[in-house]
N, C-alpha and C positions, 0 to 999 in steps of 0.2 A: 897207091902212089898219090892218089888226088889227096887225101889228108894231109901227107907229110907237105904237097905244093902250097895245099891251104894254109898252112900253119905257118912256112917259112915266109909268105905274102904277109901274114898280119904281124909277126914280128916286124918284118919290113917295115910295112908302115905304120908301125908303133913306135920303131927307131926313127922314121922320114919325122913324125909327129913331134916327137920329143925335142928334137934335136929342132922345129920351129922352120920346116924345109915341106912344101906345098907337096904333095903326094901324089906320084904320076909313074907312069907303068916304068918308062925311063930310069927312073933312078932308082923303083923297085926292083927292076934287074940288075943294075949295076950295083946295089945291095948282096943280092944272093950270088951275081957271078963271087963279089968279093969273099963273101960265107964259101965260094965251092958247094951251092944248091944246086941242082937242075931240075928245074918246073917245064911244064910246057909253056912255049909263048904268049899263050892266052892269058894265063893266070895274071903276072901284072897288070896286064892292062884292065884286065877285068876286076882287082882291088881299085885300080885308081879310080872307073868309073864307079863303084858304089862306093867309094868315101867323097865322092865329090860332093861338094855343098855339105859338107857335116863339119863338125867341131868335135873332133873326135876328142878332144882333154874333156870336154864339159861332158861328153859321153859318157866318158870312164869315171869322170867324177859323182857322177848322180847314178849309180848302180847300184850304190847304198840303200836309195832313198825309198824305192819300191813304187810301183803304181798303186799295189794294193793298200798301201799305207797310208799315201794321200787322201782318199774319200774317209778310211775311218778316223785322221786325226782332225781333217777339215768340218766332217760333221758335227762330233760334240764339241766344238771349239765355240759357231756360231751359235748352240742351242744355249751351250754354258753362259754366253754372253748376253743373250737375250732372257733370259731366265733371271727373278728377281734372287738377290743374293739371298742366301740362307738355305730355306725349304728345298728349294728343286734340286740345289747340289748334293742333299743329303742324300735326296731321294734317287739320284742319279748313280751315287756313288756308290747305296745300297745293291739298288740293279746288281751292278758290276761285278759286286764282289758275289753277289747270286749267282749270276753268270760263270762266275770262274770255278767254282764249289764244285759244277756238273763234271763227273766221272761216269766210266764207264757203270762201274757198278749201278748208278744210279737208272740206267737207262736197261738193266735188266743182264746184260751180260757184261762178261769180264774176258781175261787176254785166257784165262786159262780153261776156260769154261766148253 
């Protein structure tokens, strides 16, 4: 039962979001009464207090972006910049494509092995 409470809460307040209407347990109920949900009375109150103080659009907007993507594109960015042109990009770009060559085979075993 708690999933099905959990899930009709975050549509809730992904309609309260959308629709540009501040997100509180209140209107999260009268959300789901309108859907015909029945959660427990906690549940609302309990999305309004952890969406408070969030920006939930920029939330959902930046899901894309990854955490782990930010350190690898932010590091060769400044090394690229700081590097005199010519030489170290070749030599950079070399790496890389080294880098992506590595298969299993190479490292002694295979999928079927």
């Amino acid at each position: 039962m708690s999933t099905k409470a959990e899930l009709a809460c975050v549509y809730a307040s992904l309609i309260l979001v959308d629709d540009d209407v501040a997100v509180t347990g209140e209107k999260i109920s009268t959300i789901l009464k309108a859907a015909n949900v029945e959660v427990e009375p906690y549940w609302p109150g309990l999305f309004a207090k952890a969406l408070e103080g969030v920006n939930v659009k920029d939330l959902i907007t930046n899901i894309g972006s990854g955490v782990g993507a930010a350190p690898a594109g932010g590091a060769a960015a400044p090394a690229a910049a700081a590097a005199p042109a010519g030489g170290e990009a070749k030599k950079e770009e070399k790496k890389k494509e080294e880098e992506s060559d590595v298969s299993d085979d190479d490292m002694g075993f295979g999928l079927f092995d």
